[in-house]
C-alpha positions, 0 to 999 in steps of 0.5 A: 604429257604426251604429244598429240599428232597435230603438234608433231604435223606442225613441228614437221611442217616447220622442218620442210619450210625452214628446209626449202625456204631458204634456198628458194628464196636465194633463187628468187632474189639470184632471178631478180637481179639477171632479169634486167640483162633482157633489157637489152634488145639483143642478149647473147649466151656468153652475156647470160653466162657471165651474168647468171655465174655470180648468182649460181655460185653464191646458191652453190654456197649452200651446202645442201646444194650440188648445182645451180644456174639460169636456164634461159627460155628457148628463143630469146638469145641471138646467138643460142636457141637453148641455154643451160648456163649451170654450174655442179659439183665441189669445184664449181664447173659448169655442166659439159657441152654434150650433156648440155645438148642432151638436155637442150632439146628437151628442157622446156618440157621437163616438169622443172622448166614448164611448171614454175613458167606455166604456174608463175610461181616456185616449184620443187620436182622429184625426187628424180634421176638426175642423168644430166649431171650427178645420175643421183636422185636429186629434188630440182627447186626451180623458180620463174624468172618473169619481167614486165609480164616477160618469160624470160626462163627458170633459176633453179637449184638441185638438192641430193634427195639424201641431203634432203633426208639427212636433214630431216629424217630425225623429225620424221620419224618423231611424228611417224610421218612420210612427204610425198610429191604432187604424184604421191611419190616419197620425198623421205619418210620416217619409215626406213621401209620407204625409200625416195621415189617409191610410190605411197599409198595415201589410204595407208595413212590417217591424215593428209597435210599439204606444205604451204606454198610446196607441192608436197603433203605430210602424210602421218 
């Protein structure tokens, strides 16, 4: 029998989720349990850093991880204006003061921080340079951190775009299918033409399946 191009969109479909869920789901239950340190009145960056490391190392424990943290939302600590408590790599260190002032001045407008506290919801952006930390192409998973109607930052998780495609590629290629991102940029492809981050024509494809709950769409 042969199998007809819906069914190979929905085995691809179930891959993405069972990739992503998993991990974003880590971030949700890791932000919910640091949220109610900002109870407190007065919260300092060595508080946030004690309390976000538990959870980030327990996400790091994901093989398909590189890092992990808390990112606290500019203005809320006594003692800090910005806060990058994120943690990378095999031994688990934590990101270099300098490469975290780098970041510091700009995080609140990277796509990873705005768009999961501005949509209230998860997000996934990439795949991107990441020069803060690996200076590899990295998806970053970002989820909000919200309390009693309170932004309080983003628990996120970044993921080697190879990871990504090791992962799934097999399934790719079955369906001859491509994910891209919100900006129509490749995630991975079953196509060994098309790299991670190249643009893609949506008109070179017959169809167009958006990923439930991702800014990603199957393209075939």
């Amino acid at each position: 029998m042969t199998r007809t191009q819906s069914v190979g969109t929905d085995a691809v479909a179930d891959a993405v989720q069972e990739f992503f869920q998993p991990l974003l789901a880590s971030l949700r239950a890791s932000g919910d349990a640091i949220a109610p340190l900002f109870d407190s009145p007065a919260v300092t960056s060595e508080e946030v850093l004690r309390a976000s490391r538990p959870f980030a190392f327990d996400v790091l424990q994901d093989p398909h991880t590189v890092g992990a943290g808390f990112v606290v939302s500019p203005g809320l600590l006594t003692d800090e204006t910005y806060l990058l408590a994120w943690w990378q790599g095999d031994d688990k260190g934590r990101i270099p003061e300098s490469a975290a002032l780098v970041q510091s001045t700009d995080y609140s407008r990277q796509e990873w921080f705005r768009t999961a506290l501005r949509t209230g919801r998860s997000h996934v952006t990439g795949p991107y340079i990441d020069y803060v930390c690996t200076d590899e192409f990295v998806l970053t998973l970002t989820v909000p951190v919200i309390r009693a109607g309170r932004t309080l930052g983003v628990m996120g998780v970044d993921v080697l775009a190879e990871t990504i495609e090791r992962a799934l590629v097999d399934v790719f290629r079955e369906a001859h299918a491509t994910l891209v991102n919100h900006h129509d940029r490749a995630v991975l492809s079953g196509d060994p033409r098309i790299f991670a981050g190249e643009p893609v024509d949506r008109q070179d494809y017959r169809s167009a399946v958006p990923c439930t709950d991702l800014p990603f769409t199957i393209l075939t």
